[in-house]
C-alpha positions in Angstrom: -35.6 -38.8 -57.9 -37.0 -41.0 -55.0 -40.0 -42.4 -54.6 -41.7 -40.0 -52.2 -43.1 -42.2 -49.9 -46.2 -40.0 -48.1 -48.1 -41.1 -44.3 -51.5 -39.6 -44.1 -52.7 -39.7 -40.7 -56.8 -39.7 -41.0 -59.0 -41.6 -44.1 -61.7 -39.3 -43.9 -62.8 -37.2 -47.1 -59.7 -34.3 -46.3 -57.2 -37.5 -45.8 -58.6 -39.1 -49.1 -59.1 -36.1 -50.7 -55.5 -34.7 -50.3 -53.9 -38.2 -51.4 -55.6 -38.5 -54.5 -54.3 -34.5 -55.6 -51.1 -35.7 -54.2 -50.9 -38.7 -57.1 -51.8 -36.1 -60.0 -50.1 -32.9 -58.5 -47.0 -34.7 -58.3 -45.5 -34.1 -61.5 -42.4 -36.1 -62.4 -42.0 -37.2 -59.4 -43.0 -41.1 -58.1 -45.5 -41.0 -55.4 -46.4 -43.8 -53.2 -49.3 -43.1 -50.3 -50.2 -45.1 -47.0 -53.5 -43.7 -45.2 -53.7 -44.5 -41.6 -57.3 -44.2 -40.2 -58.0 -45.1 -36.1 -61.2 -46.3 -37.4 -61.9 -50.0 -39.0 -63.5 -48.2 -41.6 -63.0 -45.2 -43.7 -64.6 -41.9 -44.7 -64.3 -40.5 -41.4 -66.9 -38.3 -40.7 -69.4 -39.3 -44.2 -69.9 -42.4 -42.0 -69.9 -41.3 -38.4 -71.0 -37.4 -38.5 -73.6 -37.1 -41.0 -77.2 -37.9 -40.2 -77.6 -41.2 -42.3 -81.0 -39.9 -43.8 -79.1 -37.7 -46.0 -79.1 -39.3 -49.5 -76.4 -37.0 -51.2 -73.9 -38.8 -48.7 -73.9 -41.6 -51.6 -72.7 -39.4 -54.3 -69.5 -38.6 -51.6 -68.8 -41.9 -50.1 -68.9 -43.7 -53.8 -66.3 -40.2 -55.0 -63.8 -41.6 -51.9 -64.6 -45.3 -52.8 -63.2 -44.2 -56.5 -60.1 -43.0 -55.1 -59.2 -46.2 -52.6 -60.6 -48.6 -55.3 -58.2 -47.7 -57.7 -55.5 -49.8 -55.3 -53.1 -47.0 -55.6 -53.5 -46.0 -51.9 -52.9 -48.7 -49.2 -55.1 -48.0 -46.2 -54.3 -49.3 -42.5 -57.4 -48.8 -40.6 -57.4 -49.8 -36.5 -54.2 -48.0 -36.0 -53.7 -45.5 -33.4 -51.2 -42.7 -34.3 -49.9 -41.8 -31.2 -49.7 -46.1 -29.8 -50.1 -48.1 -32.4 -47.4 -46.0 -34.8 -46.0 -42.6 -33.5 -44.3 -39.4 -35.4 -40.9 -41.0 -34.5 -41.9 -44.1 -36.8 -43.4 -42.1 -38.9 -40.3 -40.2 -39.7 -38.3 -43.3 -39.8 -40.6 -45.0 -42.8 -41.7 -41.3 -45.0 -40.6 -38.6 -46.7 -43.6 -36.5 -44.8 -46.8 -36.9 -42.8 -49.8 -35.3 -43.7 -52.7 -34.8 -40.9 -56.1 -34.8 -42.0 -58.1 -35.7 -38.7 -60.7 -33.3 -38.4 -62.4 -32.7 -35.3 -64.9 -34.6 -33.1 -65.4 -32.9 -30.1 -68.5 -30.5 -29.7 -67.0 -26.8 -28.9 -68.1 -26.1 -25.3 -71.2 -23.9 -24.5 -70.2 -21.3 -21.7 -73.9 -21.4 -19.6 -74.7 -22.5 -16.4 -76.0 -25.6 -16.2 -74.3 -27.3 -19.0 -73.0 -30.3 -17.1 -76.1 -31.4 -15.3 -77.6 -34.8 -16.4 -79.8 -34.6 -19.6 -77.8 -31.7 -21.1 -75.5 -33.3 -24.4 -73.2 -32.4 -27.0 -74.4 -33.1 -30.4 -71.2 -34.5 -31.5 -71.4 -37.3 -29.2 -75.3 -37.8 -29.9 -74.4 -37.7 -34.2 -71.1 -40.5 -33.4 -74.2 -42.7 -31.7 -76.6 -42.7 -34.4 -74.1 -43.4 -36.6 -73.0 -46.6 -35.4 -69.6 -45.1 -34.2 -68.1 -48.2 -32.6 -66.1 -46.4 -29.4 -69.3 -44.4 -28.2 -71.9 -46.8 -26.3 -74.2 -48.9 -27.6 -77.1 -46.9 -25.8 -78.6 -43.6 -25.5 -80.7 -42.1 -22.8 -83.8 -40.9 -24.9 -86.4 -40.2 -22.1 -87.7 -37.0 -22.6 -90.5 -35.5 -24.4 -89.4 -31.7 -24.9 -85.9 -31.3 -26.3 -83.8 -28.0 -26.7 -81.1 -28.2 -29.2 -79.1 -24.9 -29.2 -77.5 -24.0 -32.7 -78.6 -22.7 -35.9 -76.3 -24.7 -38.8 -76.7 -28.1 -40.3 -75.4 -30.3 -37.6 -78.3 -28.7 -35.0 -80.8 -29.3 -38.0 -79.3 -33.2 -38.4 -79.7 -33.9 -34.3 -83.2 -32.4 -34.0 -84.5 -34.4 -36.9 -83.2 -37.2 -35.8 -85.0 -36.5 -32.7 -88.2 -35.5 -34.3 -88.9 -38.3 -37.0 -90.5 -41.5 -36.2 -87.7 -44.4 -35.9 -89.9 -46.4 -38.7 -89.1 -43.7 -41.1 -84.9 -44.2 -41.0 -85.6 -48.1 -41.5 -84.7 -47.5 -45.5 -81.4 -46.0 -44.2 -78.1 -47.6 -42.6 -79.4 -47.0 -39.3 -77.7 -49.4 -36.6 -80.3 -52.0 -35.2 -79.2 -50.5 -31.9 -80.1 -47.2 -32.4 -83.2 -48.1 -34.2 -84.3 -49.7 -31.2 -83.4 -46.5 -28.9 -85.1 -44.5 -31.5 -88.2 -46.5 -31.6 -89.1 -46.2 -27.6 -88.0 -42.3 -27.2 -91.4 -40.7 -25.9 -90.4 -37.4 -27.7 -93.4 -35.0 -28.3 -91.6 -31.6 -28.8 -88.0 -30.5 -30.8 -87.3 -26.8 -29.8 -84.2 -25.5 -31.6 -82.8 -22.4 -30.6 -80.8 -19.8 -32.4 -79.3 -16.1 -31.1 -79.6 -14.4 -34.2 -82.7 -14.0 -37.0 -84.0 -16.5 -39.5 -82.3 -14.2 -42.2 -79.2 -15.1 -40.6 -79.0 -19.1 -40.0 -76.3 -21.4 -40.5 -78.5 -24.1 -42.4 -78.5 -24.7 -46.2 -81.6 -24.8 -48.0 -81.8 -28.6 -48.7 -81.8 -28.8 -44.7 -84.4 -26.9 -44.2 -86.7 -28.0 -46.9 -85.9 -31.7 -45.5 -87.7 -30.5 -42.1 -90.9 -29.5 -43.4 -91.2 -33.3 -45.1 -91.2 -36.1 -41.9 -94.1 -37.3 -41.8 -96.4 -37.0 -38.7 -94.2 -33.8 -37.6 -95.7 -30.1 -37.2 -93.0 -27.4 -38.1 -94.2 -24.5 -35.5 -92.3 -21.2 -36.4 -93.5 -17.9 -34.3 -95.1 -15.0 -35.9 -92.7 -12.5 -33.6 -89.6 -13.8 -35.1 -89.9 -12.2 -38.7 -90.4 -8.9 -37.7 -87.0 -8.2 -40.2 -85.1 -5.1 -39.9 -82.7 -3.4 -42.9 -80.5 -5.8 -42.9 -82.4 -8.8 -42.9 -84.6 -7.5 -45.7 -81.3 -6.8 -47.6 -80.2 -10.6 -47.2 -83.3 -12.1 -48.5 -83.5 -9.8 -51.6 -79.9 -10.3 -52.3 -78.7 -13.7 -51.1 -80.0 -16.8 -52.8 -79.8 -19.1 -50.4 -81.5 -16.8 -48.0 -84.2 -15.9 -50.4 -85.0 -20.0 -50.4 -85.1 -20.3 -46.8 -87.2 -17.7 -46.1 -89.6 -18.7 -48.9 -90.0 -22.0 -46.8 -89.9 -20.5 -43.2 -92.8 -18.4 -44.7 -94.9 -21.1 -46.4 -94.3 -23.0 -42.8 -95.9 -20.1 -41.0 -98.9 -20.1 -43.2 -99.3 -24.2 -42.5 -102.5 -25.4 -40.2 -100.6 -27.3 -37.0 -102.0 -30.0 -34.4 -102.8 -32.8 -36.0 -99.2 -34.2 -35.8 -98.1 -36.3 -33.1 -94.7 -34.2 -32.9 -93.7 -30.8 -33.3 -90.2 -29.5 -34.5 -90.3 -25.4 -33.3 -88.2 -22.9 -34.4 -87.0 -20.3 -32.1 -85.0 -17.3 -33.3 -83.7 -14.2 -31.6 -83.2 -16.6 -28.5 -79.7 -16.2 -26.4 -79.4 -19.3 -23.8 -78.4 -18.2 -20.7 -79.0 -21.0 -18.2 -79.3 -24.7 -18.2 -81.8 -24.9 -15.4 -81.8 -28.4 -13.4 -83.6 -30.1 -10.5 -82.0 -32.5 -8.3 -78.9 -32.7 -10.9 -81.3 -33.0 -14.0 -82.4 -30.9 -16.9 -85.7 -29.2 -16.1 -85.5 -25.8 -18.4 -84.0 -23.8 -20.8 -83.4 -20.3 -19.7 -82.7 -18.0 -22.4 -83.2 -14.3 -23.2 -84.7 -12.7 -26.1 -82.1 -10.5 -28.6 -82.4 -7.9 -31.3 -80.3 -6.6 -34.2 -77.3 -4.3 -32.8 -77.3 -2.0 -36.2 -73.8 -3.7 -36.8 -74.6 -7.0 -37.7 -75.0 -8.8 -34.2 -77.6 -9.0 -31.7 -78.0 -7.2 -28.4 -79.9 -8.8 -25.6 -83.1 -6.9 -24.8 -83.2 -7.8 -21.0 -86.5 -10.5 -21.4 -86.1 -13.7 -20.1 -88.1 -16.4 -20.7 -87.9 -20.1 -19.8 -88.9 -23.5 -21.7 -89.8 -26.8 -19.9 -87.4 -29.3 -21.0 -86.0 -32.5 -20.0 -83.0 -32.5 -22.5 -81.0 -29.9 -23.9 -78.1 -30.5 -27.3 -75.5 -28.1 -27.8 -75.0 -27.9 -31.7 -72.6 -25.2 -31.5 -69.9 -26.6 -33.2 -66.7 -28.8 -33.4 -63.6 -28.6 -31.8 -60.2 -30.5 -33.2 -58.1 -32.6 -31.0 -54.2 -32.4 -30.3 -51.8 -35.3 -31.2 -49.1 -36.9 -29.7 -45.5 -34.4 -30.6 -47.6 -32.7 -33.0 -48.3 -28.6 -32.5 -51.3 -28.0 -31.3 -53.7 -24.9 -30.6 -56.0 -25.0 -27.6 -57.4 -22.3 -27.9 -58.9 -22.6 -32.0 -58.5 -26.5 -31.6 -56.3 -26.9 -35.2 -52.6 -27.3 -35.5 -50.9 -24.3 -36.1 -50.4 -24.2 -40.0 -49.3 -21.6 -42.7 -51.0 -23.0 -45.9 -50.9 -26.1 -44.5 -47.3 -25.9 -43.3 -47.6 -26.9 -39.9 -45.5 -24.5 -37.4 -43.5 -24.5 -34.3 -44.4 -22.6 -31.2 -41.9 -20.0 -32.6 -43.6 -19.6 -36.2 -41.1 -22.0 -37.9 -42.2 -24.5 -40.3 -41.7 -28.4 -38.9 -40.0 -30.0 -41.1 -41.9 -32.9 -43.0 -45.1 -32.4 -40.8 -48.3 -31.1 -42.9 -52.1 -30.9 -42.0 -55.3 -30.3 -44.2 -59.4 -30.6 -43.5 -60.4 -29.0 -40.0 -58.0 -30.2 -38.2 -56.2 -27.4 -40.4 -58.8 -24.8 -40.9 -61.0 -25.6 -37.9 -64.4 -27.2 -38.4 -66.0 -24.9 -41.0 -67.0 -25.5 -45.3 -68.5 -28.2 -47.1 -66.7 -30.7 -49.4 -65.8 -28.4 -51.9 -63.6 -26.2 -49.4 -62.1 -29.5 -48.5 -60.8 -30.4 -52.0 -59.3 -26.5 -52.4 -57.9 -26.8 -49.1 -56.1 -30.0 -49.8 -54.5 -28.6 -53.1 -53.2 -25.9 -50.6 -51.3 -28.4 -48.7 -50.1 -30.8 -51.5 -48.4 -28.2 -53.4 -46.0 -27.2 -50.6 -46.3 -31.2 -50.0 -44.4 -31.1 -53.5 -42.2 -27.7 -53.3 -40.8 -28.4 -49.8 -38.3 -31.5 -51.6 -35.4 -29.7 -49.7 -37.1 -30.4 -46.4 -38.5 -33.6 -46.8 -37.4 -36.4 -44.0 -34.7 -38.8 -44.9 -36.4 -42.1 -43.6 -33.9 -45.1 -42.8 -35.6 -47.8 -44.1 -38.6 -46.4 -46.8 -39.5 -49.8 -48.2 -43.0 -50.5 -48.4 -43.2 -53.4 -46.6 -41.4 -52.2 -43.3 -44.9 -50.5 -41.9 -46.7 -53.6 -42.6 -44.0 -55.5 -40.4 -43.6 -52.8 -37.5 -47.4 -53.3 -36.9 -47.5 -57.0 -37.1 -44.7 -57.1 -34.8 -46.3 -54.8 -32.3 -49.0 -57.5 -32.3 -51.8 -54.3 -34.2 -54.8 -55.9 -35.9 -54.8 -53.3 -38.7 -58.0 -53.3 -41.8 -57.0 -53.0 -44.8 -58.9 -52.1 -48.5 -59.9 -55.4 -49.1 -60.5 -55.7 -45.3 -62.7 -52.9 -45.9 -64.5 -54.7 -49.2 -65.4 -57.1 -46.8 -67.2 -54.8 -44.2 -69.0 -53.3 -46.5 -70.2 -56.3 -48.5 -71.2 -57.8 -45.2 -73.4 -54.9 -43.8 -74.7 -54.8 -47.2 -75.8 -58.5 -46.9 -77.4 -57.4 -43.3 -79.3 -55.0 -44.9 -80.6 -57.3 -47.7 -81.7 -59.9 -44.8 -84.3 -57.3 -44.2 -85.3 -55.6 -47.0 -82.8 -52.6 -46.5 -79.4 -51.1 -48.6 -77.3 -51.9 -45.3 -77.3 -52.6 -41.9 -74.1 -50.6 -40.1 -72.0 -53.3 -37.9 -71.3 -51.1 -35.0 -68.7 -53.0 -32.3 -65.2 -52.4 -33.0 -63.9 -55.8 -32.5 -67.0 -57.4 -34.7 -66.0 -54.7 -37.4 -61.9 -55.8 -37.4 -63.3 -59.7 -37.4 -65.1 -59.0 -40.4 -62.4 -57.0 -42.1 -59.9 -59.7 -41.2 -62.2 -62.6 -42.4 -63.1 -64.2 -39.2 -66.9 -64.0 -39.4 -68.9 -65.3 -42.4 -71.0 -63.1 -44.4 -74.9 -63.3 -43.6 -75.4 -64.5 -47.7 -72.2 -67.3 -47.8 
């Protein structure tokens, strides 16, 4: 049997994740893997789309590290698909492609209002306090009450980022950039809004609890959303999870506020329904107050109310994006799939063309979900033998060559190595675990060797 030579387009945690199931699902059979990741760097969204105050993201990024280290994988990072190395290519050098690159887009909000100036997407806020290197450097953080409309994890991430003093995310791999942003924003007031009860929130419990500990921030909660009907009731004596997070929305409700300098508030039962703007800018949140329908959803109840803000964050979710002669859905922003299997408009499997993560799924579970959902994949990755391409030229150095040739500064693992031991040595200049390097072309210098580490 051949070596079954794999493309994985996307080095994020799916990408990883599915390539090192692929080595041990593969029984019998020799397996050899190439990750291609746009990015420098990899991990995908561990690096660029979780709030870097999170300290469980160590316990993911050093799994991934595992699987690259072990130097069965070769990684090409700063390559395009769709320029840099296209499906055509693709088919010419593998036995299959497997996409696995999630999604970065925020979904949109359908309001009024939502494109004046001051009103953002989260996504594009959490890629610049990440250090993402193709978002700018700067971010306009000049007003003092925010609205961030969402109730998961990602609107809990953005409006503690807002709320916590820039001196407090020092110990973290904050960017000096974004520090420096952080540092000036004259923020006095988070307001996060959700449409539905706290019984029914998005967040997990370690989110929650993580709000009620910045320092010099009041958590304000309002008496009149925990008047729980039936069904809430039900969910907090029966649900866990729930159970916690009521436990802690309660003991926030019995806490003595004002001393703080900032306030993070809660709203629930609270339906946006207008952006309102002056003169092209954010001036309010207009939003109406809801109620439990009896089937599980809300109902509006007809009162409106409106918020002074200067800012307003949509945290509503993500939204996949299409690539270049791959399928694509518009409307649920993944690529049409069964199982994985990615299909035609007609409902036909293509041929040596695979997806897993949320570019498969859409933007929805945690890591575990990731890991099942890549096992999915892999194992028609490894039944479909009859369908595989037939590449002209599979040889491993061929890819390597193509990209040289079409003049492509492509990262590699050790490139990587390097990256990372240089931020770390940033960080260690001042006291911290790392210091992100956030410009594209200083990140592919490093990578390649053309900039000295701080310590050499």
């Amino acid at each position: 049997m051949p070596t079954l030579r794999i493309a994985v387009v996307g080095a994020g945690p799916a990408g990883i994740y599915a390539a090192d199931i692929l080595l041990r699902e593969a029984h019998g059979t020799d397996v050899s893997i190439d990750l291609f990741e746009q990015l420098p760097a990899p991990y995908g969204l561990v690096r660029y789309g979780v709030a870097p105050d999170h300290p469980r993201i160590k316990g993911i990024v050093n799994a991934l590290r595992d699987v690259l280290d072990r130097g069965v994988v070769r990684l090409f990072g700063n390559v395009r698909f769709g320029s840099d190395i296209t499906l055509d290519d693709l088919k010419q050098h593998y036995h299959a492609v497997l996409f696995s690159t999630g999604a970065i887009k925020d979904a949109e909000l359908d309001v009024p209002g939502i494109d004046l100036d001051g009103s953002y997407g989260a996504a594009d806020f959490v890629s610049w306090f990440d250090g993402h290197p193709d978002v700018p450097r700067t971010w306009p953080l000049t007003a003092s009450s925010v609205a961030v409309i969402g109730n998961g994890n990602v609107a809990l991430d953005v409006s503690r980022i807002l709320a916590k003093h820039a001196d407090d995310l020092l110990p973290t791999e904050i960017p000096a950039n974004v520090y420096e942003g952080l540092k000036d924003s004259p923020v006095t007031d988070v307001h996060v809004f959700g449409r539905r009860g706290p019984a029914q929130v998005k967040f997990t419990p370690l989110e929650l609890r993580e709000l009620g500990e910045l320092r010099d921030v009041d958590m304000v909660v309002y008496d009149e959303d925990f008047d729980h009907d039936e069904a809430s009731l039900t969910a907090i004596q029966t649900n866990k999870q729930v159970m916690v997070m009521n436990r802690v929305l309660e003991q926030w409700r019995t806490r003595e506020v004002g001393q703080a300098s900032r306030r993070l508030h809660l709203h629930f039962w609270a339906k946006p329904v207008e952006i309102v703007g002056e003169d092209g800018r954010v001036t309010a949140l207009r939003y109406e107050r809801t109620r439990p329908n009896g089937e599980g959803g809300v109902e509006g109840t007809g009162e409106i109310r409106e918020l002074p803000v200067q800012a307003v964050y949509r945290a509503v979710g993500y939204f996949g994006s299409p690539l270049p002669g791959v399928p694509f859905d518009e409307t649920t922003g993944v690529i049409p799939n069964r199982e994985g299997q990615v299909l035609d408009e007609d409902g036909s499997p293509v041929p040596g063309v695979y997806a897993t993560g949320w570019i498969k799924r859409g933007p929805v579970g945690l890591i575990g979900h990731t890991k099942s959902d890549a096992m999915e994949t892999v194992q028609h990755i490894v039944n479909d033998q009859a369908s595989w391409w037939t590449p002209a030229d599979p040889s491993p150095e061929a890819v390597p060559a193509l990209l040289r040739e079409r003049g492509v500064e492509y990262t590699d693992l050790d490139g990587w190595h390097a990256l990372d031991e240089h931020e770390q040595a940033l960080g260690a200049a001042e006291g911290r675990e790392r210091i992100k390097v956030v410009p594209r072309d200083e990140m592919v210098d490093v990578s390649l060797r053309r900039v000295s580490s701080p310590t050499s």
